[in-house]
C-alpha positions as a Markdown table, in Angstrom:
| # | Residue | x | y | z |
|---|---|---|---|---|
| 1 | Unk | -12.5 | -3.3 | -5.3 |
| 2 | Unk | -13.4 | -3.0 | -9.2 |
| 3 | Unk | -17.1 | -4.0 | -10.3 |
| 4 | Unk | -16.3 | -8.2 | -10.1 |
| 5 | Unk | -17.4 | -10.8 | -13.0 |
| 6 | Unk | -19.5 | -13.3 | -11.4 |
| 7 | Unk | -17.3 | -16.6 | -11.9 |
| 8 | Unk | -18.5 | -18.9 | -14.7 |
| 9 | Unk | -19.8 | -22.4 | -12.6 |
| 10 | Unk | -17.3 | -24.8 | -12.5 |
| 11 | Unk | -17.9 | -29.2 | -12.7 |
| 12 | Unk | -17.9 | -30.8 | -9.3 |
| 13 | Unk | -18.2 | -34.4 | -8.7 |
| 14 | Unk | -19.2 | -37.0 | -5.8 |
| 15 | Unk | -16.3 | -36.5 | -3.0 |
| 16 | Unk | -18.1 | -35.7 | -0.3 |
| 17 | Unk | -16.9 | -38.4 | 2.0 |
| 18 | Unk | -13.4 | -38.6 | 0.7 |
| 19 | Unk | -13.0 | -35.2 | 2.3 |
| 20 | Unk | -14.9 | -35.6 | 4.6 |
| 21 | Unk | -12.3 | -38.2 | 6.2 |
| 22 | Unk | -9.8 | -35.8 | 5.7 |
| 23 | Unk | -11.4 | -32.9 | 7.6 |
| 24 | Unk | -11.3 | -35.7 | 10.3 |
| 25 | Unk | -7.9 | -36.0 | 9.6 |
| 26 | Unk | -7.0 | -32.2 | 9.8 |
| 27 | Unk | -8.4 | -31.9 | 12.5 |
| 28 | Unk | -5.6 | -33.5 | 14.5 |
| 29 | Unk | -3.1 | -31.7 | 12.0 |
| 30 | Unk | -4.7 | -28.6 | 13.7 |
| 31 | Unk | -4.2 | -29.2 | 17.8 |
| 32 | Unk | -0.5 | -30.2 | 17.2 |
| 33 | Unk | 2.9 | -29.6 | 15.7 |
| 34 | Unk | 3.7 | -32.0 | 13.0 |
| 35 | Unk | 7.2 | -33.0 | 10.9 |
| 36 | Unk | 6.1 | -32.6 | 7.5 |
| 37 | Unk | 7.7 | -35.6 | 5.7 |
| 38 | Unk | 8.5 | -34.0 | 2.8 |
| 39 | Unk | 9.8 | -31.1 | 4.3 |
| 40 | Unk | 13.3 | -32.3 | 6.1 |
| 41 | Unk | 13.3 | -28.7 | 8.7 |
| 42 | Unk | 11.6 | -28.8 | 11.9 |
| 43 | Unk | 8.4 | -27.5 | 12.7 |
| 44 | Unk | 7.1 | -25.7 | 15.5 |
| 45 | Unk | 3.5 | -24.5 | 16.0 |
| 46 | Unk | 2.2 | -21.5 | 18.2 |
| 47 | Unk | -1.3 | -21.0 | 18.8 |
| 48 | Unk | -3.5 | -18.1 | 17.4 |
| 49 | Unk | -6.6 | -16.4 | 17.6 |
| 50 | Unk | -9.0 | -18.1 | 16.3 |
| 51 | Unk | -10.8 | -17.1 | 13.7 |
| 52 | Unk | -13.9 | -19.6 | 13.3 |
| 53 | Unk | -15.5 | -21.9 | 15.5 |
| 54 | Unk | -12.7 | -24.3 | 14.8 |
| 55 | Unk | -9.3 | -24.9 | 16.3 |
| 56 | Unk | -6.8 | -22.4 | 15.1 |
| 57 | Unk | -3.1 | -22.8 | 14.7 |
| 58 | Unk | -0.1 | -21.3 | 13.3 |
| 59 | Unk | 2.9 | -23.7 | 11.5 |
| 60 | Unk | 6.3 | -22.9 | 10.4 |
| 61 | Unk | 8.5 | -24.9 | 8.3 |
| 62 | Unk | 11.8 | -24.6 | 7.4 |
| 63 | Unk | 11.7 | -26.2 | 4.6 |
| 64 | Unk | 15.6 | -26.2 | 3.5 |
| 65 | Unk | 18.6 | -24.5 | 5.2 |
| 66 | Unk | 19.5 | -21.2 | 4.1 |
| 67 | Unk | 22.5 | -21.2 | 1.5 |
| 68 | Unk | 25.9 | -20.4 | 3.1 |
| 69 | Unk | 27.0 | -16.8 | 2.6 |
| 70 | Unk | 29.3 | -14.3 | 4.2 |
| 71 | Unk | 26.9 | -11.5 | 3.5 |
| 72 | Unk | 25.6 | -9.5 | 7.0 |
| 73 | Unk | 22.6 | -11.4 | 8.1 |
| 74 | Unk | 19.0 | -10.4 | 7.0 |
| 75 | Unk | 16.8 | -9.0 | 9.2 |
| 76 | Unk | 14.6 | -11.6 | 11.4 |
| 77 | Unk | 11.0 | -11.6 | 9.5 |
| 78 | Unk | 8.2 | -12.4 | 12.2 |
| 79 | Unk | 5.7 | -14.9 | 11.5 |
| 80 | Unk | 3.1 | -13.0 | 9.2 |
| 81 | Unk | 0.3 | -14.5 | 10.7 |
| 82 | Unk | 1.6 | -14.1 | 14.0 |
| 83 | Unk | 2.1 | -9.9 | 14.1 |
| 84 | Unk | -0.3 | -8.0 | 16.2 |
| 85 | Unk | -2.3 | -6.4 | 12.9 |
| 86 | Unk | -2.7 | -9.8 | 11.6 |
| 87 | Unk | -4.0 | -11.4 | 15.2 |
| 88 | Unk | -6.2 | -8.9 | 15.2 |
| 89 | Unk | -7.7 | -9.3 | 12.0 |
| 90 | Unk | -8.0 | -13.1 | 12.0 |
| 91 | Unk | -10.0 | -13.0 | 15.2 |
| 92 | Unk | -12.5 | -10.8 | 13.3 |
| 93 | Unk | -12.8 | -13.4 | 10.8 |
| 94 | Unk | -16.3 | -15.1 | 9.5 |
| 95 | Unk | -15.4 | -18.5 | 7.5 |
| 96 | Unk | -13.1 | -21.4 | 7.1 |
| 97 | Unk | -10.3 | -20.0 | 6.6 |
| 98 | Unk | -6.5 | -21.5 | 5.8 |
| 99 | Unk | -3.6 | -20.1 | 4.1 |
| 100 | Unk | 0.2 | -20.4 | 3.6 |
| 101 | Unk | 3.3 | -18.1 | 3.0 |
| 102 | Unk | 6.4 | -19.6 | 1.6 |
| 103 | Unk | 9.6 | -16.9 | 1.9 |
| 104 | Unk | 11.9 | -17.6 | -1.0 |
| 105 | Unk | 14.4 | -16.0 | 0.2 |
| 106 | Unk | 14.8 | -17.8 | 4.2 |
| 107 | Unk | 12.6 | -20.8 | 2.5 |
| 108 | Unk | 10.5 | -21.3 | 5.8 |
| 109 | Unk | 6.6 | -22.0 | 5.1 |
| 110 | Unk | 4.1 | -20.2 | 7.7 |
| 111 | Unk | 0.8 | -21.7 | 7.6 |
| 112 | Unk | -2.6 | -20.5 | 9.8 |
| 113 | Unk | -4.7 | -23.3 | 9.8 |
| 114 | Unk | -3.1 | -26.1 | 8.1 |
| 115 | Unk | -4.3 | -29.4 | 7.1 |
| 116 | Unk | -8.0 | -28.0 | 6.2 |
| 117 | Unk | -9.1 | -29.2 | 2.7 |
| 118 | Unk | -11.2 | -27.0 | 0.7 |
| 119 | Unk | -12.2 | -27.0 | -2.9 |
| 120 | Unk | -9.6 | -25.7 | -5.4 |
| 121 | Unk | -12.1 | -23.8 | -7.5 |
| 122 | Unk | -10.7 | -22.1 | -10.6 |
| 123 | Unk | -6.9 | -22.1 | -8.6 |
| 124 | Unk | -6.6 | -25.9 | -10.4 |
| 125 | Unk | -6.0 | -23.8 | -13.7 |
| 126 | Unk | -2.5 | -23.3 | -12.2 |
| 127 | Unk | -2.4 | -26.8 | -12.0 |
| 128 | Unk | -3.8 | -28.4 | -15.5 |
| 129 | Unk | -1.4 | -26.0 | -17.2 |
| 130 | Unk | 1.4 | -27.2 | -15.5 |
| 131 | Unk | 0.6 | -30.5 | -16.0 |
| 132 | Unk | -0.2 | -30.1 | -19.7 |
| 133 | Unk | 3.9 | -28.4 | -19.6 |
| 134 | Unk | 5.1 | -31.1 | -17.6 |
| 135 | Unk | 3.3 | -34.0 | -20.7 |
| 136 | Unk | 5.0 | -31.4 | -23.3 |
| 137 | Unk | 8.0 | -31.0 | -22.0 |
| 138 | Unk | 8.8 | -35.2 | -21.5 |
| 139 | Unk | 6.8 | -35.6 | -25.1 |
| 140 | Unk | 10.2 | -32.9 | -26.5 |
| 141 | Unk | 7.8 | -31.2 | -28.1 |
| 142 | Unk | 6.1 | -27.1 | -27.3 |
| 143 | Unk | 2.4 | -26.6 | -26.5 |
| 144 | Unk | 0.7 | -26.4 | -30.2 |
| 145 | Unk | -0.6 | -22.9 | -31.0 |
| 146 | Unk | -4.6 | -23.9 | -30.2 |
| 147 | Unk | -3.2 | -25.4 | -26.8 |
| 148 | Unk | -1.2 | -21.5 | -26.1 |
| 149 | Unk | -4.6 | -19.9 | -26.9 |
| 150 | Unk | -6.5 | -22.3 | -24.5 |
| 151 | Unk | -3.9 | -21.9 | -21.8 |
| 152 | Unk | -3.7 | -17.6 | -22.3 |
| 153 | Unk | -7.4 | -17.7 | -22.1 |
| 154 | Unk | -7.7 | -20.3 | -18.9 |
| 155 | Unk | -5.3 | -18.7 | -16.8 |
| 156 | Unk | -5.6 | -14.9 | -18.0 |
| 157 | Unk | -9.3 | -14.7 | -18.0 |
| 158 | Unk | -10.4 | -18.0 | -16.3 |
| 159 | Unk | -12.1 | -19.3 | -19.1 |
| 160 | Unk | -13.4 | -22.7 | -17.8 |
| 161 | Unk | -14.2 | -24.0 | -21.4 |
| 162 | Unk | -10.8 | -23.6 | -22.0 |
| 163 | Unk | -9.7 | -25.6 | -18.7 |
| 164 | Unk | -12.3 | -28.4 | -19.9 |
| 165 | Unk | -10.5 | -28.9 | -23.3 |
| 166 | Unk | -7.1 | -28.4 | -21.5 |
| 167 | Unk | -7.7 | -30.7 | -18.7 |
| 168 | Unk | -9.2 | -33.6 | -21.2 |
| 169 | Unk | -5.8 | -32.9 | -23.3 |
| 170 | Unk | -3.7 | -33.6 | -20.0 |
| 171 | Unk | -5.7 | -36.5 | -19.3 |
| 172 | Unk | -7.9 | -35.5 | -16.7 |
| 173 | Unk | -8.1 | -36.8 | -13.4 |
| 174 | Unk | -5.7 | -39.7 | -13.7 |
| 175 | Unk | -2.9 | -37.3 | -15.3 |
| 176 | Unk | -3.6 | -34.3 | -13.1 |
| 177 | Unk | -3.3 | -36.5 | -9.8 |
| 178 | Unk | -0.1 | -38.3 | -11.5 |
| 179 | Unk | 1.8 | -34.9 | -11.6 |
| 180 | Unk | 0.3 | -33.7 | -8.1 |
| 181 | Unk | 1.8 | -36.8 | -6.9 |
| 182 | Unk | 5.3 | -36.0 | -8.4 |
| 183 | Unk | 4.7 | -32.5 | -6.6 |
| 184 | Unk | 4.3 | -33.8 | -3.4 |
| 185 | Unk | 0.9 | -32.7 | -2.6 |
| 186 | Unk | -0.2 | -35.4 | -0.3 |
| 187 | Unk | -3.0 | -33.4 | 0.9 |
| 188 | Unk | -4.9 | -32.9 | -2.3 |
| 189 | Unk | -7.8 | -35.2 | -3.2 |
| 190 | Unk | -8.4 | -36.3 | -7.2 |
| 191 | Unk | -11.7 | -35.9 | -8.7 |
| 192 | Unk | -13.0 | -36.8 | -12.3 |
| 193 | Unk | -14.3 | -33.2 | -12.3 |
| 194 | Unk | -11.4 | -30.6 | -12.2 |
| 195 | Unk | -13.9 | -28.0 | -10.1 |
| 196 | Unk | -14.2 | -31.0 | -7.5 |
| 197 | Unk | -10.2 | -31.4 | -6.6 |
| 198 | Unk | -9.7 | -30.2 | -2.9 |
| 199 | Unk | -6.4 | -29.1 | -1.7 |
| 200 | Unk | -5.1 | -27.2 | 0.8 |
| 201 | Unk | -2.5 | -23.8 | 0.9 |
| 202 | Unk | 0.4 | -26.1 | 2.2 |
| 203 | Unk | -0.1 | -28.1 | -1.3 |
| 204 | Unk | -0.6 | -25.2 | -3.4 |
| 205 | Unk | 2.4 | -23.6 | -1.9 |
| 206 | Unk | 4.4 | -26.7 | -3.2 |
| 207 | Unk | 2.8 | -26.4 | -6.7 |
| 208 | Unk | 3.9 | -22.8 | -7.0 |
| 209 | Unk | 7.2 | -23.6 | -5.7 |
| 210 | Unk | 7.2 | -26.1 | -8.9 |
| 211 | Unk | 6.3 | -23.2 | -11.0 |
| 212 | Unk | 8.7 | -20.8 | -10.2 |
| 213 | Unk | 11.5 | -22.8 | -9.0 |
| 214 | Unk | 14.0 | -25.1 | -10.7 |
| 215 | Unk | 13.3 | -28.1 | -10.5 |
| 216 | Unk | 13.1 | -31.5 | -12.4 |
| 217 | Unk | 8.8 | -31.6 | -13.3 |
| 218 | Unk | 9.1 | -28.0 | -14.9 |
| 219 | Unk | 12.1 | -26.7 | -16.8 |
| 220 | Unk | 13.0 | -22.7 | -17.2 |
| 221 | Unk | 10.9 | -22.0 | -20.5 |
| 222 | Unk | 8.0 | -23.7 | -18.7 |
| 223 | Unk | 8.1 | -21.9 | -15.8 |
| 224 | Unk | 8.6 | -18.7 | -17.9 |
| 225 | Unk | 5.4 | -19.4 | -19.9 |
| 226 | Unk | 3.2 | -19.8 | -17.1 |
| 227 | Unk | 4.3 | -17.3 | -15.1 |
| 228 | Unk | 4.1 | -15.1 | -17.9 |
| 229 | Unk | 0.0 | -15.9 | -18.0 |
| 230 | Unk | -0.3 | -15.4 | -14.1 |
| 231 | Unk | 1.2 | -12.2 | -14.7 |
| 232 | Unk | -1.8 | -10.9 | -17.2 |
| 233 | Unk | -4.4 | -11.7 | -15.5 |
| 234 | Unk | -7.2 | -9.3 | -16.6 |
| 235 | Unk | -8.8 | -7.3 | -13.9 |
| 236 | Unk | -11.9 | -8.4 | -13.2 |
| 237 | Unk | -10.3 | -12.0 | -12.2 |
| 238 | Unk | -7.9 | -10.1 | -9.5 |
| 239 | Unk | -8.5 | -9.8 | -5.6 |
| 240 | Unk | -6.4 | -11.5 | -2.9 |
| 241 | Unk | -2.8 | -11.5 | -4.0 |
| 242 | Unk | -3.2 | -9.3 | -7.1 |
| 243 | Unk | -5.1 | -6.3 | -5.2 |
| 244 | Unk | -3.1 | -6.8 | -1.7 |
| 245 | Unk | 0.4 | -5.9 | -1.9 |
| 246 | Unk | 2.0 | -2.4 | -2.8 |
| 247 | Unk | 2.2 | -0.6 | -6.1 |
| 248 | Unk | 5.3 | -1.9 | -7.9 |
| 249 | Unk | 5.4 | -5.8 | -6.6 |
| 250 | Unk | 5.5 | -8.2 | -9.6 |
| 251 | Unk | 2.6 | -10.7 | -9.0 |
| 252 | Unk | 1.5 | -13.5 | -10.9 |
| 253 | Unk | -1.4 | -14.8 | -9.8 |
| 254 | Unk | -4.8 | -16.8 | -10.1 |
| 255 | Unk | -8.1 | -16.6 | -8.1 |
| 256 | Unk | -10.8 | -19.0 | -8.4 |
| 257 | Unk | -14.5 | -18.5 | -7.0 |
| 258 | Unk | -17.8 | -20.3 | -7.0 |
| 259 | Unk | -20.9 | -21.1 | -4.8 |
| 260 | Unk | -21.1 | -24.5 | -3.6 |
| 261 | Unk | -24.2 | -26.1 | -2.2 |
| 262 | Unk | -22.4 | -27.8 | 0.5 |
| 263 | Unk | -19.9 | -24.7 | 1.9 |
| 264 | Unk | -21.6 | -21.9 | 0.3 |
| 265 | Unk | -18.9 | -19.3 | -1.4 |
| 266 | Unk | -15.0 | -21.0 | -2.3 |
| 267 | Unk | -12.6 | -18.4 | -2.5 |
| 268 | Unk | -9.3 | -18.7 | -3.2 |
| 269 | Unk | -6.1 | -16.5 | -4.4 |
| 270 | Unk | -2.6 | -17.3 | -4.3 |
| 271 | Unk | 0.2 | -16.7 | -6.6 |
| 272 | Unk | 3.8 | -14.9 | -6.4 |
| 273 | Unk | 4.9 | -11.5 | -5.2 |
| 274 | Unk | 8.3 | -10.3 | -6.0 |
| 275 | Unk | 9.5 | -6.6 | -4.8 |
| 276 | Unk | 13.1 | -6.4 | -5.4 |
| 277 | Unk | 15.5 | -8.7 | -3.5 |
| 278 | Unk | 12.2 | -9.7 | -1.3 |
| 279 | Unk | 10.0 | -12.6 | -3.1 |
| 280 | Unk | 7.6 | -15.3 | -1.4 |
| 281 | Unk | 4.4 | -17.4 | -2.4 |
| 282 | Unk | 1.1 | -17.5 | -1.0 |
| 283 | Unk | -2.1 | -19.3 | -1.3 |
| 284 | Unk | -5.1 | -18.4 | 0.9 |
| 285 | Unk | -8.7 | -20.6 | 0.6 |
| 286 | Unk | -12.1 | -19.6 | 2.7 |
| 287 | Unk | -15.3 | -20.7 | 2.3 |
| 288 | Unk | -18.5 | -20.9 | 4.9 |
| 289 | Unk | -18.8 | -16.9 | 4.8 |
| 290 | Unk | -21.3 | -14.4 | 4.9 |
| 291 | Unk | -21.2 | -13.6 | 1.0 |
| 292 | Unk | -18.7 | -13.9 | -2.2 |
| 293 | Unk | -17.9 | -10.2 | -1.8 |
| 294 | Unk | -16.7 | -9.9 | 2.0 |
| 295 | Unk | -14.7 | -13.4 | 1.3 |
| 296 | Unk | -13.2 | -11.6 | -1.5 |
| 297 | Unk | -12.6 | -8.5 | 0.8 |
| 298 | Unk | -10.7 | -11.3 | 3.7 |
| 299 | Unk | -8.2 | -13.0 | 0.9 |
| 300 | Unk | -7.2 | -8.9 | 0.1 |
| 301 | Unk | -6.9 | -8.1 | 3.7 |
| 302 | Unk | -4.7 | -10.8 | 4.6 |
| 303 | Unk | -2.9 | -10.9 | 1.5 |
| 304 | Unk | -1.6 | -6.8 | 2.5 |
| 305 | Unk | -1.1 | -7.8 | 5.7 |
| 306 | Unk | 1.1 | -10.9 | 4.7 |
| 307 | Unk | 2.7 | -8.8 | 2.3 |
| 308 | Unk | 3.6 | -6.0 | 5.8 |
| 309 | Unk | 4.2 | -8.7 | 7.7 |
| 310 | Unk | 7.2 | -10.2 | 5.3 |
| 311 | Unk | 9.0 | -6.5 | 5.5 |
| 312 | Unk | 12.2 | -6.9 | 7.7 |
């Protein structure tokens, strides 16, 4: 783990009980399997280890049927939450913490822990660029030059003066929850402060899928462009997904990180990996643990045992 850049403090706002209703909510997510509505494959959910003091659970999605092919059938990939490495490493774990996979190639999402809202940290830069892409490309018009430098130096280097002038630009709160909505991610809560939002990995999985799938919100050079940023992110902003999977995976990526009052350390990662035919998203979120650094150390864990766990 390189020397880390302490992250900049981001804006929070007053949502306190907002999410606190939806903890309530999760928790009831958490005991039981559930049909996603947006999803139309079945869901099944398997108990786990737990991990915190909180009920632990295991989901997977389908979340579209595979494409008909008369190649020989892939190799069956086991739940990457579920293999005995990863079982034993969750039980281990000190914090709150959730995360989702999303396999591009079988498009089944695995999620430990779903339905747990946490703050979205600097991980909403994902999101306030590609809304500000989304306004652009509607408008017919390219992102001006002063908006690309704002956007390379939010998402490479997590500038949060950048996201502040980017996220007014978009049109804040109101804008930002608009395209969330068109997403589909039903589990993220608004705030006038873009710091504030909380989300969970089942809703950031869904925005990723947005940004590097086609789709309608977000056409090709869109996607391009922002991936392109996720893929340069400078070193000192990478841990999680960027430091996890094997020399020679493609990743773009963000992390965010910051101490809250209320939960102590939010850390997040998530982001693409791509190694050859073999691609999938991820998006992991922990806060409530013993310091910054060893929640930084959990996302890297789990993201390289994801990442083994994904291997037919």
């Amino acid at each position: 783990m390189p020397a880390r850049h302490r992250r900049r403090g981001v804006h929070r706002g007053a949502w306190g009980s907002a999410l606190a209703l939806l903890v309530a909510a999760s928790a009831l997510i958490a005991w039981s399997a559930s049909r996603d509505p947006a999803d139309p494959g079945a869901t099944a959910t398997t108990s786990a280890p737990p991990s915190t003091a909180t009920t632990t659970s295991v989901a997977v999605t389908t979340t579209a049927p595979a494409p008909a092919t008369t190649a020989p059938p892939r190799a069956r990939i086991q739940n990457p939450f579920t293999t005995p490495a990863a079982r034993a490493f969750l039980a281990g774990v000190t914090g709150n913490l959730t995360a989702g996979v999303y396999d591009l190639t079988s498009h089944v999402t695995y999620l430990y822990r779903p339905g747990i809202p946490e703050y979205t940290a600097s991980l909403v830069k994902i999101d306030i660029l590609a809304t500000l892409l989304h306004e652009a490309q509607v408008a017919g018009h390219p992102l001006s030059a002063r908006q690309q430098r704002f956007a390379t130096s939010m998402i490479e280097a997590s500038s949060n003066p950048a996201a502040s002038v980017l996220w007014a630009q978009a049109g804040g709160r109101d804008a930002v929850a608009a395209f969330d909505q068109a997403v589909g991610m039903t589990q993220t809560i608004p705030s006038w402060t873009w710091g504030a939002i909380a989300t969970t990995p089942r809703d950031q999985l869904r925005l990723l899928r947005v940004i590097t799938q086609p789709n309608a919100l977000l056409g090709p050079a869109a996607r391009a462009y922002e991936g392109s940023l996720m893929a340069q992110v400078v070193g000192f902003e990478r841990f999680g997904v960027g430091w996890g999977v094997r020399a020679g995976a493609v990743v773009e990526m963000k992390d965010g990180w910051y101490h809250e009052p209320r939960v102590g350390w939010q850390v997040n990662s998530a982001g693409l990996v791509r190694e050859g035919a073999r691609a999938y998203l991820v998006a992991m979120m922990i806060n409530r643990g013993p310091s910054e650094g060893a929640d930084m150390t959990t996302l890297t864990t789990l993201a390289h045992l994801i990442d083994q766990g994904l291997r037919p």
